[in-house]
N, C-alpha and C positions, 0 to 999 in steps of 0.2 A: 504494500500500500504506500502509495505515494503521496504529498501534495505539496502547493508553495500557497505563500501568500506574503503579502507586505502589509504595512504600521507605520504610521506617523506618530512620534513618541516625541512630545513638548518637554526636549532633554539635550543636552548637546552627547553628541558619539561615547565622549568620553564616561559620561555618568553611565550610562547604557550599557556599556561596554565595562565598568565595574561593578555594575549590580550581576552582570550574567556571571560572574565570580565570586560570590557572594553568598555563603553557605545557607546566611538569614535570610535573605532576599529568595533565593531559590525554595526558601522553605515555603515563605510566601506566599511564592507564586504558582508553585507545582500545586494543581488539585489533587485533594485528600494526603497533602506529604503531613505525618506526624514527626516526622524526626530526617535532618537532613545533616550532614557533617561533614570535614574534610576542607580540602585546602585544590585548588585551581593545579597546583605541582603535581600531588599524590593522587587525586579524584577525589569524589565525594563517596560518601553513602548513603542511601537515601531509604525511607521506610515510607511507603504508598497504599492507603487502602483504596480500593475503588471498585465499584458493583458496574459491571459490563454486561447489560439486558439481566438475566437471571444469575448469574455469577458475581459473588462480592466475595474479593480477597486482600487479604495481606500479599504486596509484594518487597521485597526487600532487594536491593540491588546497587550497585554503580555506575559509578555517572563519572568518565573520561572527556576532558577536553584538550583538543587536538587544532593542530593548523592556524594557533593563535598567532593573529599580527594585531595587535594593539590600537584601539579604539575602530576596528576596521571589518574584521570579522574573526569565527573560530569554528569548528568544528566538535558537535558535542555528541557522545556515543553512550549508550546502555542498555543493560541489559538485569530486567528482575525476575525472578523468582516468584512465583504466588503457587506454591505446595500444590496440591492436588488442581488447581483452577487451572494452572502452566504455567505459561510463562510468559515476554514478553521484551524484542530487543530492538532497538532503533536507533537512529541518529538522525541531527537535523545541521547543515551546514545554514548558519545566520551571516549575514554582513551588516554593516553599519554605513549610512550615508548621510555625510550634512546634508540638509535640507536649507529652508528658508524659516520652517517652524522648528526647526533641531536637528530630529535625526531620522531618517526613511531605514525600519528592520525591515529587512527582507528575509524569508525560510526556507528553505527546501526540506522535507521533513520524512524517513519513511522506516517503516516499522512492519516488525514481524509478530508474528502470537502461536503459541501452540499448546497441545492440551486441548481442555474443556473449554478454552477461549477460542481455541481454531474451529471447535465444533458450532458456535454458533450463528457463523456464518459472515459473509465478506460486507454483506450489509451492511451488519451490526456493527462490527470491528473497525470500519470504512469511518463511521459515523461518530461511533467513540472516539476513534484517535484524530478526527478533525475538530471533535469538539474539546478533546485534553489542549490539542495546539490552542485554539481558540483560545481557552482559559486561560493557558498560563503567557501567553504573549499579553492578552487581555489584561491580567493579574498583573504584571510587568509596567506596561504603560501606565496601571492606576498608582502601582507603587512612587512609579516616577513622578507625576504629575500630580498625583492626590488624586480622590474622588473627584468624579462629575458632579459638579454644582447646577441645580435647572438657571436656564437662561431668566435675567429678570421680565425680557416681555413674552415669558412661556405665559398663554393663559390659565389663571386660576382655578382651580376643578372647585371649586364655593360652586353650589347651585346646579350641578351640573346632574341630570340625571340620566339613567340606565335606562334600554328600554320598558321594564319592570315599573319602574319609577313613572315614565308618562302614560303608560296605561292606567295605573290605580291614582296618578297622580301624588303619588309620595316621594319622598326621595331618599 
């Protein structure tokens, strides 16, 4: 399973490019990481639970970074363990580019499953691991930037009803 995608992150390369090293930051940002550790030199290790359609497991595993050029891009590899669920290995080559509002991440991202995660099929699996990227890039840019604040001339939900609401006329 394959995919890419790009990110506008209101950060300069360099902040960007030291959060993805960043054993706290990664903890962060990985969906379901309970415990994340290690040093950018040695790798990390990481403990993940996560329920994949009718599958929820503990996976435990490492996390290698590779093809490091400094605020620019790296290459990140791993591969965990979840006991009887299987398993699960990937890697995602990211780069860094100034932009006008910071920094433009780019991904390449593709990953393996085997076990009772291979059995439930490519849809599934397909879906899950574009939605883990999602998150933890997602997770990442909010780390960086802070939370989304609603714009001030977002309109007001005061008075606003559901179709429920204009039928009985309640709200």
């Amino acid at each position: 399973m394959k995919m890419s995608d790009t990110r506008e992150i209101a950060a300069p390369p360099a902040a960007v490019y030291a959060a993805l090293l960043d054993a706290d930051t990664l903890k962060a940002c990985v969906p379901g990481a309970t415990e994340v550790s290690g040093s950018p030199a040695d790798g990390f290790e990481a403990t993940v639970v996560q329920k994949v359609g009718p599958v929820k497991a503990t996976f435990k595993g490492q996390v290698a970074l590779s093809e490091m050029i400094e605020n620019q891009s790296l290459t990140i590899s791993g591969e965990g363990k979840g006991g009887a669920a299987g398993f699960a290995k990937g890697g995602a080559e990211v780069r860094l580019a100034p932009s006008d509002t910071g920094t433009t991440l780019s991904y390449d991202v593709e990953a393996k499953v085997g076990g009772k995660l291979a059995q439930l099929g490519s849809r599934i699996i397909d879906g899950f691991a574009k939605k883990m990227a999602d998150q933890f890039f997602g997770n990442l840019q909010e780390h960086l930037e802070g939370p989304v604040e609603p714009a001030e001339d977002a309109p007001a939900e005061e008075g606003k009803k559901g179709w429920l609401g204009r039928i009985t006329g309640k709200s």
